[in-house]
C-alpha positions in Angstrom: 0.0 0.0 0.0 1.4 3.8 -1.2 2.2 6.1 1.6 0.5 9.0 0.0 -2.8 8.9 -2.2 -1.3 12.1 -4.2 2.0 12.9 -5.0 2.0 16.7 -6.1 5.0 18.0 -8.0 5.8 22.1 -8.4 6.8 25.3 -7.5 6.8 26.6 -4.1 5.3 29.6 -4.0 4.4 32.3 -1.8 1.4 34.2 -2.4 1.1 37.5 -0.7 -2.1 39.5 0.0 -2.3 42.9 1.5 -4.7 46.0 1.0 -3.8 48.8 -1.1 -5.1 51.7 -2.9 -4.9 52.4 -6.7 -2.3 55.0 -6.5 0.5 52.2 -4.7 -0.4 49.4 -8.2 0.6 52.7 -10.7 3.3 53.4 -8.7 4.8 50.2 -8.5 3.7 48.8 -11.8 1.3 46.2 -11.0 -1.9 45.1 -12.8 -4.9 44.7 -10.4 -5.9 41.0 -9.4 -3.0 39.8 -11.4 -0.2 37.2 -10.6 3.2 38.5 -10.5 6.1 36.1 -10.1 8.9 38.1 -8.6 12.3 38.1 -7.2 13.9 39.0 -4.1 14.8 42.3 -4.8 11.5 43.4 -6.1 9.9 41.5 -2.9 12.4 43.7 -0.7 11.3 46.9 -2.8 7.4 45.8 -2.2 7.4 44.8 1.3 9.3 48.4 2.2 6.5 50.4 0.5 3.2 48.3 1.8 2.0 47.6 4.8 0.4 44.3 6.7 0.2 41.3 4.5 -0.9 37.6 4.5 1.4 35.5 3.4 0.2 31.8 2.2 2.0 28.7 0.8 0.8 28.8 -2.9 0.9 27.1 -6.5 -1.0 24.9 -8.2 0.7 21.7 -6.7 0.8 23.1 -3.2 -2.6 23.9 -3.6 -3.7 21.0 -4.5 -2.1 18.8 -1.7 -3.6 21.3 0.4 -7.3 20.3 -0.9 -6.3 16.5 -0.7 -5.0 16.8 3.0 -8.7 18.6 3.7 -10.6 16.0 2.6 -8.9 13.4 4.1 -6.7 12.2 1.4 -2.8 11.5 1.9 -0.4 14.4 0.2 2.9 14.6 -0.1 4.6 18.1 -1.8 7.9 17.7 -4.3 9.5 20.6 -5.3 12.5 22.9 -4.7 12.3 24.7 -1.7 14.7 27.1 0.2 15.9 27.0 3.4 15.9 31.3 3.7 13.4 33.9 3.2 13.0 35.0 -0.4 15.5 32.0 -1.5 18.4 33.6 -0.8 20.1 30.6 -0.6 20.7 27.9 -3.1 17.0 25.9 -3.6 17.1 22.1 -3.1 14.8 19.9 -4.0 12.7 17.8 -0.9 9.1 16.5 -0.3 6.6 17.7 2.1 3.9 15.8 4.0 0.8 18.0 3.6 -1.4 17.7 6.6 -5.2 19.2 7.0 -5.7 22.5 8.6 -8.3 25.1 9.2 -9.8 25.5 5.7 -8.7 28.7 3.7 -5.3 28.6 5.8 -2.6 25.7 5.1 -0.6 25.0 7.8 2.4 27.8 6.5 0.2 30.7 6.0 1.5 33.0 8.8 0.8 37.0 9.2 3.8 39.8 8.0 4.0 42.6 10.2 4.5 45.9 9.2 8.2 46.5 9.4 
């Protein structure tokens, strides 16, 4: 018998939601309700200029572990992954076990406080 129902193979991402007015997206170039993949320097820029955000484990194969755990299913998460904020280090590649948490939260969402 498999360890895991679903294997799940991606990206780690971060998504990142915060509140902001219209005048912060012209100024900072970013198109309303979009996705932006970015890198650390533009996430240093971002963070510097905004306040509070939500930060969430994210992607389509994250997500989707994330789902299976909920229901009851088995998960596991492959992908490259970075021990340091923003992957300033080298990325390796590892798996995850994905358990169930509160829906609409996985178990790495956490809160960013305003610096």
């Amino acid at each position: 018998m498999p360890d895991y129902d679903v294997l799940c193979i991606g990206n780690a991402i971060v998504d990142i939601i915060a509140q902001c007015d219209e005048e912060f997206l012209e100024t900072n170039g970013i198109i309303k309700g979009a996705m932006n993949l970015i890198d650390t320097q533009r996430a240093e820029l971002l963070y510097s200029r905004m306040g509070p955000a939500i930060e969430a484990s994210g992607g389509s194969a994250g997500n989707t572990a994330a789902g299976v755990a909920s229901f009851g299913g088995r998960a596991a998460f492959f992908g490259k992954v970075s021990t340091m904020r923003w992957a300033k280090s080298t990325p390796t590649t590892s798996m995850h076990r994905v358990s169930p948490s509160t829906p609409g939260r996985s178990r790495a969402s956490r809160r960013r406080r305003a610096r």
